[in-house]
Structures are given as C-alpha cells and as structure tokens.
VOGU-3710 file (C-alpha; in Angstrom, 3 decimals, decimal comma):
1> xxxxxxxxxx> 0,000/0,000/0,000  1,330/3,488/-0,142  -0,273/6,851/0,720  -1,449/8,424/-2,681  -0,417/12,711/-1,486  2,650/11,999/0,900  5,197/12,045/-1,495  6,956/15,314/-0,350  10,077/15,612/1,163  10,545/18,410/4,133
11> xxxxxxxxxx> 13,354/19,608/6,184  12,732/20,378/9,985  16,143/22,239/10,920  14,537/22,582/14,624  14,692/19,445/15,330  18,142/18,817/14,143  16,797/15,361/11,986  17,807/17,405/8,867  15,635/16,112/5,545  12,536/13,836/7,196
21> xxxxxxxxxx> 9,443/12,643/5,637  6,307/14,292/6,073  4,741/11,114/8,051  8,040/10,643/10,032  8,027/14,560/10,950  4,375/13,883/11,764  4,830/11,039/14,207  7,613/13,152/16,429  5,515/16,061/15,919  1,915/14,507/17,009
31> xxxxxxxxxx> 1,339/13,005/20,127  -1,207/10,578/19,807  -4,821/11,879/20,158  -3,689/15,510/19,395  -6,413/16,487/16,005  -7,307/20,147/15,449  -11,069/20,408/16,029  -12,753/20,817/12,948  -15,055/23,842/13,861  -12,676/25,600/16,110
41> xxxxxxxxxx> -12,642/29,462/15,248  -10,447/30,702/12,162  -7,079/31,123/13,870  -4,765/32,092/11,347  -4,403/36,291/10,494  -1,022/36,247/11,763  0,754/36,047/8,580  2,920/39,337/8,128  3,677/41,848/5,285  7,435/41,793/4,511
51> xxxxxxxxxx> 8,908/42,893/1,482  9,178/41,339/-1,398  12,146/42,036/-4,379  10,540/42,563/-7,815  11,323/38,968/-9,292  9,742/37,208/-6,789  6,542/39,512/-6,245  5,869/39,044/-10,369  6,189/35,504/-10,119  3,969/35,097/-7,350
61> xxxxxxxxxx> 1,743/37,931/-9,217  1,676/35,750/-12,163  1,134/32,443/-10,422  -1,746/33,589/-8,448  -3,219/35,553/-11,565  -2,889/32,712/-14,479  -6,375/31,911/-15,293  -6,769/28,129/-15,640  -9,397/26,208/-14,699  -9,038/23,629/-11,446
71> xxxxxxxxxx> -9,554/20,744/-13,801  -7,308/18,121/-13,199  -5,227/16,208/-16,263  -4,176/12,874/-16,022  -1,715/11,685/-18,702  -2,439/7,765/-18,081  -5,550/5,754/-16,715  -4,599/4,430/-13,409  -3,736/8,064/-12,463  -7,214/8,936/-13,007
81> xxxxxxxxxx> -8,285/6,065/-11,009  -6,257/7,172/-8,172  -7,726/10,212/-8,148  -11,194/9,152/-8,761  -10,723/6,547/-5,550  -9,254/9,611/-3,145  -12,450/11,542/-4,424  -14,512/9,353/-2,953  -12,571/8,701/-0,243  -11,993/12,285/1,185
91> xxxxxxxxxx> -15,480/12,746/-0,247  -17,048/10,875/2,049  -14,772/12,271/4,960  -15,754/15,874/4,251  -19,637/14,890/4,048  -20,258/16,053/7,682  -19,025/19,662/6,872  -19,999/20,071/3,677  -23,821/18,392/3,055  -24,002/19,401/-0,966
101> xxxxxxxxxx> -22,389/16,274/-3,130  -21,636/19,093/-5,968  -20,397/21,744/-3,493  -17,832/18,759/-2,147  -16,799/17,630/-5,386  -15,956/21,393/-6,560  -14,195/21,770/-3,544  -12,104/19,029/-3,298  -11,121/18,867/-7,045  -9,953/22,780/-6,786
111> xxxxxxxxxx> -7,883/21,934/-3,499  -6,120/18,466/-5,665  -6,038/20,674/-8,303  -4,390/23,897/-6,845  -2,338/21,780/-4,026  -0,588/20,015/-6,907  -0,063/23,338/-9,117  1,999/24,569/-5,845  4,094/21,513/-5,299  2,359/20,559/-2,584
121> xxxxxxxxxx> 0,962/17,751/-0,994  -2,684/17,591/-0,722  -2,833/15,734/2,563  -1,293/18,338/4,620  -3,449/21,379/2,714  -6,540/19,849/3,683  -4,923/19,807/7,206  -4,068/23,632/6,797  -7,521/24,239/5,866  -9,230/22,298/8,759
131> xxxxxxxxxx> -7,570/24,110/11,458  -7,351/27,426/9,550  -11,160/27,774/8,823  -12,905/24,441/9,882  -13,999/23,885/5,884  -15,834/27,181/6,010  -15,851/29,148/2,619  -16,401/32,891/4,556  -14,385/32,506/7,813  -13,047/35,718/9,322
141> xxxxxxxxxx> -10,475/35,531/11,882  -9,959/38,695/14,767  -6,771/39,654/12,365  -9,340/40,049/8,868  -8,117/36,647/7,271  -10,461/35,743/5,146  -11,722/32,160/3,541  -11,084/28,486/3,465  -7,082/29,289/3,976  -7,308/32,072/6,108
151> xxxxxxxxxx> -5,188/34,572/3,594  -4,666/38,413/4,823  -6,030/41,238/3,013  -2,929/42,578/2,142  -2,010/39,820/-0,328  -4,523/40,794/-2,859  -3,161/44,215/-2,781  0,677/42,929/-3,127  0,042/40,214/-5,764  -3,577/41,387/-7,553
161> xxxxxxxxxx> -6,037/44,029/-7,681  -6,182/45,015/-4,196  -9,751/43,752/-3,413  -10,069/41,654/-0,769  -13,505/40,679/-1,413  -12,061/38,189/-4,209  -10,948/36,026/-0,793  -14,363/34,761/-0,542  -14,112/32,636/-4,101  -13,264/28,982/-3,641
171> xxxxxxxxxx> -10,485/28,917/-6,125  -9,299/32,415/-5,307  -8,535/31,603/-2,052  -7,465/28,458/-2,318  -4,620/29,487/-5,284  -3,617/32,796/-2,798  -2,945/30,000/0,217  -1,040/27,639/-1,905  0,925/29,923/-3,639  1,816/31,421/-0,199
181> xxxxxxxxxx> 2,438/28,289/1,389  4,916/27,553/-1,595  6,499/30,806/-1,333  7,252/30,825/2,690  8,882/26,769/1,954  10,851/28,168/-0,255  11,530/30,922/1,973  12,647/28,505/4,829  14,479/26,022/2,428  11,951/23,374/2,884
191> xxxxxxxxxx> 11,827/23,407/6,316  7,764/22,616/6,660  7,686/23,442/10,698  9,049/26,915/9,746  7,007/27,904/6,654  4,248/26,968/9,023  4,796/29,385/11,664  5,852/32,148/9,110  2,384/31,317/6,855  0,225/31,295/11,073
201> xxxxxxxxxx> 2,895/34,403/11,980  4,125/32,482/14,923  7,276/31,152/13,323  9,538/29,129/15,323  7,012/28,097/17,707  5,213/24,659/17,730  1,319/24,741/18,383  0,219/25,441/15,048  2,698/23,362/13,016  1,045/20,470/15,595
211> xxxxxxxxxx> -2,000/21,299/14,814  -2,003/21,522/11,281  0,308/18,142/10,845  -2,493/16,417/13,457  -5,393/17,365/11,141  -4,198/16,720/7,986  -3,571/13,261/9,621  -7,527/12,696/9,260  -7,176/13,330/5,347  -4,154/10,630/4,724
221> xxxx> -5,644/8,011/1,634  -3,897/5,288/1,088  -3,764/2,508/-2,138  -3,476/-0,793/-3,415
//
C-alpha cells in the first residue's frame, strides 16, 4: 500500500533530523490523540507583510493571476483512477461539513487541483484548511483573514487588484494560500515546521505546526 499525497520531502532544521518525511516529521511532531477540532474558530491572520524584491513579487503575481481552470489532467488511466478513488474517499470524509455532493466535489477537485499546481501535498493542505477555517468558505479571523485558507487582506493588494472581497471565491482563495504556502517553503528552504509558523505568523514556535500536521492526519488516503 502506499499513501497516494505523501510524497513530499521536508526539512525540519529545529529538530536537528535534517531532511525527514512528512509522516516521520508527523509522528515526532503529534502526540497521539492531538487532532485540530474541525469547527474551532479561524485562527490564522497572523501572517505578516514583509517585502518582497521585484522577481519574486511578479512571479507570485503571475502564479496567483494565471487563469486556468481547477480541472485536473491525467496523462495515463490508473492516475485517473487514483484520483477518482481519493475523491470518494476524502469525499465521504468531508460529508459532515460540507452536506451538498456538488459543493464537495468542486471543492475538493480545486484543493487536488491547486495543491498540486503549488508543489504541494494535498494531505497536509486539507490539514491547513481544517484548522485554519474548519472547511468554512467565509471565515473571518480577529486579524481580517479571510476564507477556506485564512489569507490576509494585504495579499490581494501585493500580488492582484487590491480587493479583498475576491478572498471569498473557492479557487481564489485556495490558489492565494497555496501559492503562499509555496512561497514561505521556499523561503525557509523546505523546512515545513518553519514555513508553518511564518504562513500562522508564529514562526519558530510549535502549536500550530502540531495542529495543522495532526489534522491533515484525518485526510491521509492510502492505495493498493
């Protein structure tokens, strides 16, 4: 068996491992029992404004701007049955939240869809999105983060047309929180705990890289 969406390799520098697994940084992470509760309040708002040099503010621009529809493309048929089998899966997972069939399917094929655009792995987005909003497409935190992933206001003004109102569109809000969960990795050289706490604003501490690694344990999906 293997797990279709952990195929990602992170470094934790904090720990002094140096390059771990996903599931292995998981396990020393998690203590058992430890899962974010999937209706807690939106808790994220804490990512900050810093500067960004011209190259990598028009490549973020342009990845966050590209129109393309979150329709995924599979090259070979067994690839499509993978995907078809974790739709169900997660699917069924997500039916408590999220009652509409249709609304769930849209959903979850924008977050495969926009999760793999980024580079990253599904598993731990869905995790990200649990504890950042609890699944819930107009989620305000105290801070003024807005949507499913909890993005600040002050993206859309650094990286599109300033109106934060565009944070309330599935896809919109989706592509802003993978593109800058991409962006803060790459920031922190892979180092998952860190881009974490940079992308929550409480960067070298541990709560909410527990919390999101616990919850995104719920949304593993293994196959044959």
């Amino acid at each position: 068996m293997r797990d279709l969406t952990a195929s990602h390799t992170y470094t934790h520098h904090s720990s002094g491992a140096g390059a771990v697994t996903r599931r292995q940084w998981l396990v020393s992470m998690v203590p058992a029992g430890i899962l974010a509760v999937a209706h807690a309040p939106a808790q994220a708002g804490g990512q900050l404004e810093e500067p960004l040099i011209d190259s990598v503010r028009t490549a973020l621009s342009a990845s966050v701007n590209s129109a393309a529809p979150p329709v995924p493309d599979f090259t070979d048929t067994a690839s499509r049955i993978a995907y078809l089998r974790w739709l169900g899966a997660m699917s069924t997972r997500l039916s408590r939240r999220k009652t509409d069939l249709e609304t769930r399917k849209e959903f979850l094929q924008t977050v495969w869809y926009e999760s793999k655009r980024a580079g990253l792995d599904t598993t731990l987005v869905l995790g990200l999105i649990q504890v950042e909003s609890g699944f819930r497409k107009f989620a305000v935190s105290i801070a003024g983060a807005r949507g499913y992933m909890q993005v600040m206001p002050f993206w859309t003004r650094v990286l599109a047309s300033g109106d934060p109102s565009v944070l309330f569109h599935m896809q919109t809000n989706l592509r802003f929180g993978c593109v800058i969960l991409r962006h803060y990795l790459d920031r922190e050289n892979g180092d998952l705990f860190m881009a974490l706490g940079r992308y929550n604003g409480s960067r070298g501490k541990d709560t909410y890289p527990r919390a999101v690694m616990g919850a995104s344990r719920q949304w593993q999906h293994t196959i044959v």
